[in-house]
C-alpha positions in Angstrom: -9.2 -5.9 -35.5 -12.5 -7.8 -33.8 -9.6 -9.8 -32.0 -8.7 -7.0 -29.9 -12.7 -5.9 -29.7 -13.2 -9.8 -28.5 -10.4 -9.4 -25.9 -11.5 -6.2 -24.7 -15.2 -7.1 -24.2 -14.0 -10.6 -22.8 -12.1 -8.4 -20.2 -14.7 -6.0 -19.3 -17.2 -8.6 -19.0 -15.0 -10.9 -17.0 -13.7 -7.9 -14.2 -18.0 -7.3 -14.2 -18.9 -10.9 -13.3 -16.0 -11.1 -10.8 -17.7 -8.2 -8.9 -20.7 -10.7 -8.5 -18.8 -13.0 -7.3 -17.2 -11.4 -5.0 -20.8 -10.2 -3.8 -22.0 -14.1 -3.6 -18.5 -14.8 -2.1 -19.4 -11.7 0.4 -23.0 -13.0 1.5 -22.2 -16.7 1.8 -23.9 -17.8 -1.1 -22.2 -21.0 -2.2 -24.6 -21.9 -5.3 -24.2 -18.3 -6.9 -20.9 -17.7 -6.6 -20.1 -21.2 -7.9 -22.0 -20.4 -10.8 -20.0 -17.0 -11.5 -17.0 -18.5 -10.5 -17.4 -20.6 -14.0 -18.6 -17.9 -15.8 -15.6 -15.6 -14.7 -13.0 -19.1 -15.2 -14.9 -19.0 -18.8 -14.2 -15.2 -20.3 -11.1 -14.9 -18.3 -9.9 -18.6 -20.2 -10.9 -17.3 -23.4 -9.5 -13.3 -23.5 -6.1 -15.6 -21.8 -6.0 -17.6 -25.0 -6.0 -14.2 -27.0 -3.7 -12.5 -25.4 -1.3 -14.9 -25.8 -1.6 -15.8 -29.1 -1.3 -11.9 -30.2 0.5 -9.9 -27.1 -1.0 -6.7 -28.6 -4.2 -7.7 -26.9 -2.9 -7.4 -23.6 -3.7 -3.5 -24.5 -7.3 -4.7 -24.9 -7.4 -6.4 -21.9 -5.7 -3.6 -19.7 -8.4 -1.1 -21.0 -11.2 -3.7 -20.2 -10.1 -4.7 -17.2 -10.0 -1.3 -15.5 -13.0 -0.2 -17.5 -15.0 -3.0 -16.7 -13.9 -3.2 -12.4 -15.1 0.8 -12.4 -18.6 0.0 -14.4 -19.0 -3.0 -12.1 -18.6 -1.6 -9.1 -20.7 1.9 -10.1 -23.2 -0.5 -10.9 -23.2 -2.6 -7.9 -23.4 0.3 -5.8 -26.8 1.5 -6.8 
C-alpha cells in the first residue's frame, strides 16, 4: 500500500514543481528553472520507476497528477 501513497505524492509533487518551472521558464529565469527542471526530472524518474514495476500505480499517478496540476496552479495564482 505506501507504494501507491509514494507514487501518488511523487505525482502530485512533481505536476507542483512543474508549475514553477514553467513560471521560471515564463520570466526568463535560466538558474531557477534549471534547478526545477532537476527537481521535476527527479520525482517524475522515481514515480516512472513505480509505475512500471507495479501498473496499478499508474491509478496513483493519474489521481496525483491531476490533483497536484489543480493545487499548483490555485496556488500560483494567489
Amino acid at each position: 500500500m505506501w507504494i501507491y501513497l509514494e507514487t501518488f505524492i511523487l505525482v502530485f509533487l512533481t505536476d507542483i514543481l512543474y508549475t514553477y518551472y514553467i513560471r521560471a521558464v515564463n520570466t526568463n529565469s535560466a538558474l531557477k528553472a534549471s534547478f526545477w527542471s532537476v527537481v521535476v526530472t527527479l520525482t517524475a524518474s522515481i514515480a516512472v520507476i513505480n509505475y512500471t514495476e507495479d501498473h496499478y500505480n499508474l491509478i496513483a499517478s493519474l489521481l496525483g497528477a491531476g490533483l497536484g496540476t489543480y493545487v499548483g496552479m490555485k496556488y500560483l495564482k494567489k
